[in-house]
mmCIF file of the C-alpha atoms, coordinates in Angstrom:
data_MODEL
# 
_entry.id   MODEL 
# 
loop_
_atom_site.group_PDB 
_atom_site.id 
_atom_site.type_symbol 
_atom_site.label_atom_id 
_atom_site.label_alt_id 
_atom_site.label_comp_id 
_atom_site.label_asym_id 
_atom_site.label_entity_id 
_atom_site.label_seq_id 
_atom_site.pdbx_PDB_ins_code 
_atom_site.Cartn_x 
_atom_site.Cartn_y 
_atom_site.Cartn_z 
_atom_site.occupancy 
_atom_site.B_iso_or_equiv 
_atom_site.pdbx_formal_charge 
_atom_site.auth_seq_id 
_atom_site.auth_comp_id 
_atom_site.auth_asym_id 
_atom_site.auth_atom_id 
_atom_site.pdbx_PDB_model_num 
ATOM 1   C CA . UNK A 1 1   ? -30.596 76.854 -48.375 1.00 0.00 ? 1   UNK A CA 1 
ATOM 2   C CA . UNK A 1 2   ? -34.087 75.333 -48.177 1.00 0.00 ? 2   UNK A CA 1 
ATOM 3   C CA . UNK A 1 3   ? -36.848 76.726 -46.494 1.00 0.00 ? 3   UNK A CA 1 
ATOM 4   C CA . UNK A 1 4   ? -38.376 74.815 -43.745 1.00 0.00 ? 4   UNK A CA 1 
ATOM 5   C CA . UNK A 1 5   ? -41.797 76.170 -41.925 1.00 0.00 ? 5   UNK A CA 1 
ATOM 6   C CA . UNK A 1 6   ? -43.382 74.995 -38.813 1.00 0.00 ? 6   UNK A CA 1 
ATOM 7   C CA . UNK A 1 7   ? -46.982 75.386 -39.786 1.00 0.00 ? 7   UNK A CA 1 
ATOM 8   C CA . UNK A 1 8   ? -47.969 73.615 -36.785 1.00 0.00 ? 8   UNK A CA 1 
ATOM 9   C CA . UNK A 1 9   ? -45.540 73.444 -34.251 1.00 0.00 ? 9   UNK A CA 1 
ATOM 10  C CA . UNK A 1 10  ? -44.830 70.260 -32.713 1.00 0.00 ? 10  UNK A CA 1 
ATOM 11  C CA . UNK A 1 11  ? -46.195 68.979 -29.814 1.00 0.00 ? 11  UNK A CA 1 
ATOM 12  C CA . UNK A 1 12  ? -49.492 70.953 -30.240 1.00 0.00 ? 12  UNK A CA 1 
ATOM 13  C CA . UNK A 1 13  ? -52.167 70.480 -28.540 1.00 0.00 ? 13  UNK A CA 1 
ATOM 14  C CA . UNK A 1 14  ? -55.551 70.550 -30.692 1.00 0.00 ? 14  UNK A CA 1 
ATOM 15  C CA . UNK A 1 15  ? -59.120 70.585 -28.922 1.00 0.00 ? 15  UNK A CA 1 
ATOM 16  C CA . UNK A 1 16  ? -61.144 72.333 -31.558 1.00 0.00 ? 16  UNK A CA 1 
ATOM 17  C CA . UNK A 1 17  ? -61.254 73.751 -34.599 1.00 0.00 ? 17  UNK A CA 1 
ATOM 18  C CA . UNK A 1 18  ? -58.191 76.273 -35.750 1.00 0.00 ? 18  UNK A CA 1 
ATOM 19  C CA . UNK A 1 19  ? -55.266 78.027 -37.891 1.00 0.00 ? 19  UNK A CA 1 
ATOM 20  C CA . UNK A 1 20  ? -52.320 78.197 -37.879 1.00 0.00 ? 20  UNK A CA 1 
ATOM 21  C CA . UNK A 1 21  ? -49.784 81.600 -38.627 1.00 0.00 ? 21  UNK A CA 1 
ATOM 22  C CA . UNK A 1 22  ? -49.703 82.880 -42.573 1.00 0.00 ? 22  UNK A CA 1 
ATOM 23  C CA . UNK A 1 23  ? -45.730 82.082 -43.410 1.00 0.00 ? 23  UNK A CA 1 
ATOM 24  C CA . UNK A 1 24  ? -44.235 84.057 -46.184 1.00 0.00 ? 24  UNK A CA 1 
ATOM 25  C CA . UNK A 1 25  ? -42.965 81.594 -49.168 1.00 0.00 ? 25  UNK A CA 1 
ATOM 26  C CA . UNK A 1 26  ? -42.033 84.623 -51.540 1.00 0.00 ? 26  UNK A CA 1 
ATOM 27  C CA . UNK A 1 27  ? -38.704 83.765 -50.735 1.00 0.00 ? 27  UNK A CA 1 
ATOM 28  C CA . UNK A 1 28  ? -38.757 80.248 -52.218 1.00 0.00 ? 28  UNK A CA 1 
ATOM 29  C CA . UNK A 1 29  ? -36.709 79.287 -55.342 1.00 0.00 ? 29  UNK A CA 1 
ATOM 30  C CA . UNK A 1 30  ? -38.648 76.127 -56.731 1.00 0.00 ? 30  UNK A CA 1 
ATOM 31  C CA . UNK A 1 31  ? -41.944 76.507 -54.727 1.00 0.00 ? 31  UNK A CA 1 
ATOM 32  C CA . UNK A 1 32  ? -42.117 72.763 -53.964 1.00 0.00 ? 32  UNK A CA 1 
ATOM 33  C CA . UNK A 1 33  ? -42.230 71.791 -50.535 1.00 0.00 ? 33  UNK A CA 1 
ATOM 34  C CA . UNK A 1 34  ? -42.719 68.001 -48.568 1.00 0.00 ? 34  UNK A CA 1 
ATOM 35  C CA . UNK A 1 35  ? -45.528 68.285 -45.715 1.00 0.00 ? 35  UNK A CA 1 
ATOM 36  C CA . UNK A 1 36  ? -45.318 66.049 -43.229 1.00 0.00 ? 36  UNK A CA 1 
ATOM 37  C CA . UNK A 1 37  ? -48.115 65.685 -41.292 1.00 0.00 ? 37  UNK A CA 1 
ATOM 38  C CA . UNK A 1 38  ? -47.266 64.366 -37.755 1.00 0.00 ? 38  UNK A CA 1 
ATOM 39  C CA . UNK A 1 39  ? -49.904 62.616 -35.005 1.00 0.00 ? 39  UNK A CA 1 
ATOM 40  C CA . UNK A 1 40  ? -48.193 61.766 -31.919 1.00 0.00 ? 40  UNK A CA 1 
ATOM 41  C CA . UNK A 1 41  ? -51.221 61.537 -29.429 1.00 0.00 ? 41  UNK A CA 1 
ATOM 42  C CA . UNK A 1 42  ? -54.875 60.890 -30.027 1.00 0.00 ? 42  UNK A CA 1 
ATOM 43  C CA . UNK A 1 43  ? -57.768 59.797 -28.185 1.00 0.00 ? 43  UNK A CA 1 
ATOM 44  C CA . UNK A 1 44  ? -60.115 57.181 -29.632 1.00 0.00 ? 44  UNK A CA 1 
ATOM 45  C CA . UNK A 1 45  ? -63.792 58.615 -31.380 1.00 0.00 ? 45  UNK A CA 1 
ATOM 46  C CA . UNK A 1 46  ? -62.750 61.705 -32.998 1.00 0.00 ? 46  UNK A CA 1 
ATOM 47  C CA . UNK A 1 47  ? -61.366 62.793 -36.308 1.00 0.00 ? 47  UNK A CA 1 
ATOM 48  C CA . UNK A 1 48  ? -58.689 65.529 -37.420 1.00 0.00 ? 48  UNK A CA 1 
ATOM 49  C CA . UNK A 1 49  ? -58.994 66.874 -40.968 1.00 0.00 ? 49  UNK A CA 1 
ATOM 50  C CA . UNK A 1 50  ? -56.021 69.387 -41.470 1.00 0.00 ? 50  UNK A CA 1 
ATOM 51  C CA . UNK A 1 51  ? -54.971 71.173 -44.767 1.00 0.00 ? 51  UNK A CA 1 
ATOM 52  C CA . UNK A 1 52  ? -53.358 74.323 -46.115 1.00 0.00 ? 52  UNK A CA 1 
ATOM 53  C CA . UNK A 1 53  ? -54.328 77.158 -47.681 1.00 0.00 ? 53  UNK A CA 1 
ATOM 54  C CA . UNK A 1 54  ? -52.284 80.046 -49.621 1.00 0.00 ? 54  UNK A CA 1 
ATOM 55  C CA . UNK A 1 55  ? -53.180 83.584 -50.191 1.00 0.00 ? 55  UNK A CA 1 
ATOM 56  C CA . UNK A 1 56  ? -51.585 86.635 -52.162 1.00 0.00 ? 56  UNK A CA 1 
ATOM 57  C CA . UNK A 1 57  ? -51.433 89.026 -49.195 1.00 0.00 ? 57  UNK A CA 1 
ATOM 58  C CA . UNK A 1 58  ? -51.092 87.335 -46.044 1.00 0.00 ? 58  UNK A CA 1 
ATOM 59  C CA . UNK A 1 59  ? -54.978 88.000 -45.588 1.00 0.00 ? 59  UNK A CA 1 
ATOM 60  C CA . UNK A 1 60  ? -57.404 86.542 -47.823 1.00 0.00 ? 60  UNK A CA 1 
ATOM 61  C CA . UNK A 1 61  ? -56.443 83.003 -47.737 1.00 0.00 ? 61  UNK A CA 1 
ATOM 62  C CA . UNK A 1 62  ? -60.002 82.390 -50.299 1.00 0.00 ? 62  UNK A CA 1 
ATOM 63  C CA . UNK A 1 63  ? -62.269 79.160 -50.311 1.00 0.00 ? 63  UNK A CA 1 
ATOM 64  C CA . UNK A 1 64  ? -60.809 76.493 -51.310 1.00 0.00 ? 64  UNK A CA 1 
ATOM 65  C CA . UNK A 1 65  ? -57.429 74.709 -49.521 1.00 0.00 ? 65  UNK A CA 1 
ATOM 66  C CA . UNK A 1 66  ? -54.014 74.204 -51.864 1.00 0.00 ? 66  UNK A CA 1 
ATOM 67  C CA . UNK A 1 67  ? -53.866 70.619 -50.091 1.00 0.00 ? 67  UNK A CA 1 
ATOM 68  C CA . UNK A 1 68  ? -56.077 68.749 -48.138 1.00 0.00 ? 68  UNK A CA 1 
ATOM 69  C CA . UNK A 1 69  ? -54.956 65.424 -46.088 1.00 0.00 ? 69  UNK A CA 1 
ATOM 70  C CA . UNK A 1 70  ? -56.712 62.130 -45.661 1.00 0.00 ? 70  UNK A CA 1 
ATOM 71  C CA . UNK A 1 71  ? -58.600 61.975 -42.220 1.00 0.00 ? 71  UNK A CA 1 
ATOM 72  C CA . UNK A 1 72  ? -57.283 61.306 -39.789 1.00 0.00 ? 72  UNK A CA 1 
ATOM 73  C CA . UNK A 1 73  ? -58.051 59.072 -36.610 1.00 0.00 ? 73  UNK A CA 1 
ATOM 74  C CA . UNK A 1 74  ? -54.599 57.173 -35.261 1.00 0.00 ? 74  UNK A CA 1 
ATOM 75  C CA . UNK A 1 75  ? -51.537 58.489 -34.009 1.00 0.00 ? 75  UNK A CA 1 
ATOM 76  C CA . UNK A 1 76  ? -48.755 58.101 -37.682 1.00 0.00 ? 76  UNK A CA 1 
ATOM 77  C CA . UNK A 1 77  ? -46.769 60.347 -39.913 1.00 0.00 ? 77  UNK A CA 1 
ATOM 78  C CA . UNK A 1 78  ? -48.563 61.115 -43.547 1.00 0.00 ? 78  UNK A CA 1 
ATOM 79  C CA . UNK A 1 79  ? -46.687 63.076 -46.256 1.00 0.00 ? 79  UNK A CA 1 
ATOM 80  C CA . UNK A 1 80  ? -47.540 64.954 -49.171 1.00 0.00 ? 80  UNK A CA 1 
ATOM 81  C CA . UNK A 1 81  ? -46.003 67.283 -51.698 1.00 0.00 ? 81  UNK A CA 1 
ATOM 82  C CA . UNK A 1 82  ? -47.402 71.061 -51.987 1.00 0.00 ? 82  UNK A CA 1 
ATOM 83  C CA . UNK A 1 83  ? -46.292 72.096 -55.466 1.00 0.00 ? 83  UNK A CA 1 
ATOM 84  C CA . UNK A 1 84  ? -47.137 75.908 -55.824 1.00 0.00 ? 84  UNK A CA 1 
ATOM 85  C CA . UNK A 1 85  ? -44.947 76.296 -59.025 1.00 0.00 ? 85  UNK A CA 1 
ATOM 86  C CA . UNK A 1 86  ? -48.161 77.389 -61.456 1.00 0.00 ? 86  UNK A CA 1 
ATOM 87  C CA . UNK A 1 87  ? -49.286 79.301 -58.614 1.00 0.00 ? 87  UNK A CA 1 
ATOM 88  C CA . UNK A 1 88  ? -46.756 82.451 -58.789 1.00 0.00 ? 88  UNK A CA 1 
ATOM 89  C CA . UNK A 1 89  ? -49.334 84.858 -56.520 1.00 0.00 ? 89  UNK A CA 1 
ATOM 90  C CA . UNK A 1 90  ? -49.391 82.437 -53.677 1.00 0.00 ? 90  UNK A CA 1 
ATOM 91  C CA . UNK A 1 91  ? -46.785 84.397 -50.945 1.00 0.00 ? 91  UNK A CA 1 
ATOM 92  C CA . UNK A 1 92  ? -47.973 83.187 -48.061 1.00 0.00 ? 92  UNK A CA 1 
ATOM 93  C CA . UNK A 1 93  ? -49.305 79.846 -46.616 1.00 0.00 ? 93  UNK A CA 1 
ATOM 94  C CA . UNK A 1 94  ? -51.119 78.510 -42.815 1.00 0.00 ? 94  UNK A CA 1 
ATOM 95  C CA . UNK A 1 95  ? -52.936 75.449 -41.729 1.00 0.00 ? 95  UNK A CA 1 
ATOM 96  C CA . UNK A 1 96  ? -56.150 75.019 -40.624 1.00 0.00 ? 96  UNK A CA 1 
ATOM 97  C CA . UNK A 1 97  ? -57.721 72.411 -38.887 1.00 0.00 ? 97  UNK A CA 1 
ATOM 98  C CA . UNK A 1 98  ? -61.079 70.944 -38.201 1.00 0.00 ? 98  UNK A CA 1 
ATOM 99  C CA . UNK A 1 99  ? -61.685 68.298 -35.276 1.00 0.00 ? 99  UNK A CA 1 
ATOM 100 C CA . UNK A 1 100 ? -64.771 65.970 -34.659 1.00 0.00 ? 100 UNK A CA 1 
ATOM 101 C CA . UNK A 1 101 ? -65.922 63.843 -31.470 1.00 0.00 ? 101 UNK A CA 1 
ATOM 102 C CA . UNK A 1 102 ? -68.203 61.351 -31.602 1.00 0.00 ? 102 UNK A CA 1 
ATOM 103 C CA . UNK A 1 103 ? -69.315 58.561 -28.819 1.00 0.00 ? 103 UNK A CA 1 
ATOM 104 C CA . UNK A 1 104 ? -70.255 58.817 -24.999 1.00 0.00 ? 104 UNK A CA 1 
ATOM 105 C CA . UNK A 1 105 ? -67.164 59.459 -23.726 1.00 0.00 ? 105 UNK A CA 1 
ATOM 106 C CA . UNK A 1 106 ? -65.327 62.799 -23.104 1.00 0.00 ? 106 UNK A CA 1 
ATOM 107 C CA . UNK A 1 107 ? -66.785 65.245 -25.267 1.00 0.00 ? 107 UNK A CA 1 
ATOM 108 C CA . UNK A 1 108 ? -63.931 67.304 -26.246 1.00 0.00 ? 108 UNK A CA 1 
ATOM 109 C CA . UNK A 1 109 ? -61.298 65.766 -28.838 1.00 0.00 ? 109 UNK A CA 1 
ATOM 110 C CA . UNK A 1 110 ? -57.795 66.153 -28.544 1.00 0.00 ? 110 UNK A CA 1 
ATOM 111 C CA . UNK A 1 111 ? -54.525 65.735 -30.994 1.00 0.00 ? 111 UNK A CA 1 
ATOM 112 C CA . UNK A 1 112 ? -51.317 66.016 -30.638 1.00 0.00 ? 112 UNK A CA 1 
ATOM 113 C CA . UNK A 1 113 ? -49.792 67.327 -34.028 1.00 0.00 ? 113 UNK A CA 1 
ATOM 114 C CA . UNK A 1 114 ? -47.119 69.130 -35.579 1.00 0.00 ? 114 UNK A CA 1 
ATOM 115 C CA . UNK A 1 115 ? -47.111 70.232 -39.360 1.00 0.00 ? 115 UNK A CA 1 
ATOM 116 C CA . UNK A 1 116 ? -43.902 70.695 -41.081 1.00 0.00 ? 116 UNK A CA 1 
ATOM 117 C CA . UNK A 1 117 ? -42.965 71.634 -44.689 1.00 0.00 ? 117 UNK A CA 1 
ATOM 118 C CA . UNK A 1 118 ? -39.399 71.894 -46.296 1.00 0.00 ? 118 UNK A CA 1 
ATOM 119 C CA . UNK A 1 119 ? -39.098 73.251 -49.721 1.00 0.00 ? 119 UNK A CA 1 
ATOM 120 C CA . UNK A 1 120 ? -37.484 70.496 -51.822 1.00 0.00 ? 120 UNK A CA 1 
ATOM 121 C CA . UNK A 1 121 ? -34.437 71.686 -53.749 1.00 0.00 ? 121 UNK A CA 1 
ATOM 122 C CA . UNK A 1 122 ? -34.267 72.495 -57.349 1.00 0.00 ? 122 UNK A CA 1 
ATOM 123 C CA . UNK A 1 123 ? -33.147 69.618 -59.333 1.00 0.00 ? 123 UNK A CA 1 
ATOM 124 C CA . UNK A 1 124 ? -30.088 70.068 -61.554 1.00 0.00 ? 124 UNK A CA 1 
ATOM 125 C CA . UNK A 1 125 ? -30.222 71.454 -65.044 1.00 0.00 ? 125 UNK A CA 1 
ATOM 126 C CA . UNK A 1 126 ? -27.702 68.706 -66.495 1.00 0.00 ? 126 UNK A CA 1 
ATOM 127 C CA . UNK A 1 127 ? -27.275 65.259 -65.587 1.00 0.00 ? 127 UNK A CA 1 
ATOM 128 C CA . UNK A 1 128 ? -23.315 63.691 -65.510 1.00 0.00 ? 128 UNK A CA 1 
ATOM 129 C CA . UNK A 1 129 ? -22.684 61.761 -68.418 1.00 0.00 ? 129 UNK A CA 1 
ATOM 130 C CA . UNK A 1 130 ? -21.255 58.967 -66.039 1.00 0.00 ? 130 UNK A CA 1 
ATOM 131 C CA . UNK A 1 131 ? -25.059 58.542 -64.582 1.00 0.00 ? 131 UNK A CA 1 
ATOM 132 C CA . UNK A 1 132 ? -26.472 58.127 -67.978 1.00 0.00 ? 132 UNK A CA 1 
ATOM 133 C CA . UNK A 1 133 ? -23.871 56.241 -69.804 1.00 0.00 ? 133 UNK A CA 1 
ATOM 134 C CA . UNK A 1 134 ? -24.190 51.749 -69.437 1.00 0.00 ? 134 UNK A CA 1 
ATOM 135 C CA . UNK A 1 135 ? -21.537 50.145 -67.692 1.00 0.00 ? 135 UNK A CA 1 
ATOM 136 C CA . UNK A 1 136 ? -18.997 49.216 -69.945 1.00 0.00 ? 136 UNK A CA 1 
ATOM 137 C CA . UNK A 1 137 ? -16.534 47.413 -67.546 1.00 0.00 ? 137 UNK A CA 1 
ATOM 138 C CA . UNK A 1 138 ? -16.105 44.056 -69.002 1.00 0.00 ? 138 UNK A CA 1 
ATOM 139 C CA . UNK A 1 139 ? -14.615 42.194 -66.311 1.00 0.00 ? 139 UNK A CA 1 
ATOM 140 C CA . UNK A 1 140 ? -13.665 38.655 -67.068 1.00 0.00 ? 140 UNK A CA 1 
ATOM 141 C CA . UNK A 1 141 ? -16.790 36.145 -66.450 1.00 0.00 ? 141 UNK A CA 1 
ATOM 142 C CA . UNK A 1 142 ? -19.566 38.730 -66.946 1.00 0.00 ? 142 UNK A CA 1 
ATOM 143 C CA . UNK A 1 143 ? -21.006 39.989 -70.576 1.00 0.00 ? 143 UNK A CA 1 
ATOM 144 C CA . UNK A 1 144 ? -23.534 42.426 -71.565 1.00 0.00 ? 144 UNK A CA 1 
ATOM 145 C CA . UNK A 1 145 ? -24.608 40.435 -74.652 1.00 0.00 ? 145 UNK A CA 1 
ATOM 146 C CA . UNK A 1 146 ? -27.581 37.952 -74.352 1.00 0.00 ? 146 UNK A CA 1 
ATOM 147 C CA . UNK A 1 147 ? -26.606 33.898 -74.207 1.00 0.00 ? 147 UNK A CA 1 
ATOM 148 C CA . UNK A 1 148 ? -23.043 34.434 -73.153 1.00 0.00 ? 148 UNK A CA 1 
# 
């Protein structure tokens, strides 16, 4: 069964800068997971810059994110692929967040977000023979050789 963490819950309200839980991924069996990174309410003049950062023991989560992604300003959907698989000592990730308002208008900026990853399952070890071999039905009218 894949995992699937809510590193930002849906429907969240962000107004400044902030993190999310740690979530244990010890439990993982390929370590790959798709982010999706949802924005279902914005206001216009402000900026959200959201990524995610891993740590060993749920504490130290160190200085540099695992993924970053792109600014944003507009409400939309942007995924990306967190692939932890040469990173065995990661066991826990969260999301952090970092919001900018510029302009004359309200001062305070405000998102509404939700961050979601789902580990992507392990892909299988052998591939049918039927996917890899050509079609060989020759049905009357159609040929596989070149100027028939």
């Amino acid at each position: 069964m894949a995992i699937e963490l809510e590193l930002v819950p849906a429907g969240t309200v962000v107004a400044a800068n902030g993190e999310g839980k740690a979530l244990d991924i010890s439990r993982s069996a390929t370590r790959t997971f798709l982010c999706r990174l949802e924005v279902t309410d914005t206001i216009e003049q402000q900026s959200l810059d959201i990524s995610i950062w891993g740590s060993a023991d749920g504490q130290d989560f160190g200085k540099m994110p695992l993924l970053k992604f792109p600014q944003r300003f507009y409400r939309g959907t942007t995924r990306m692929l967190l692939d932890l698989t040469l990173r065995p000592e990661i066991q826990s990730i969260r999301a952090q967040w970092e919001v900018n308002r510029w302009g004359r208008v309200a001062p305070t900026p405000r998102f509404v977000i939700g961050l979601r990853a789902v580990e992507v399952p392990p892909m299988p070890r052998q591939v049918p023979v039927e996917i890899l071999a050509p079609n060989t039905d020759q049905t009357p009218g159609h040929s596989s050789e070149k100027g028939s």
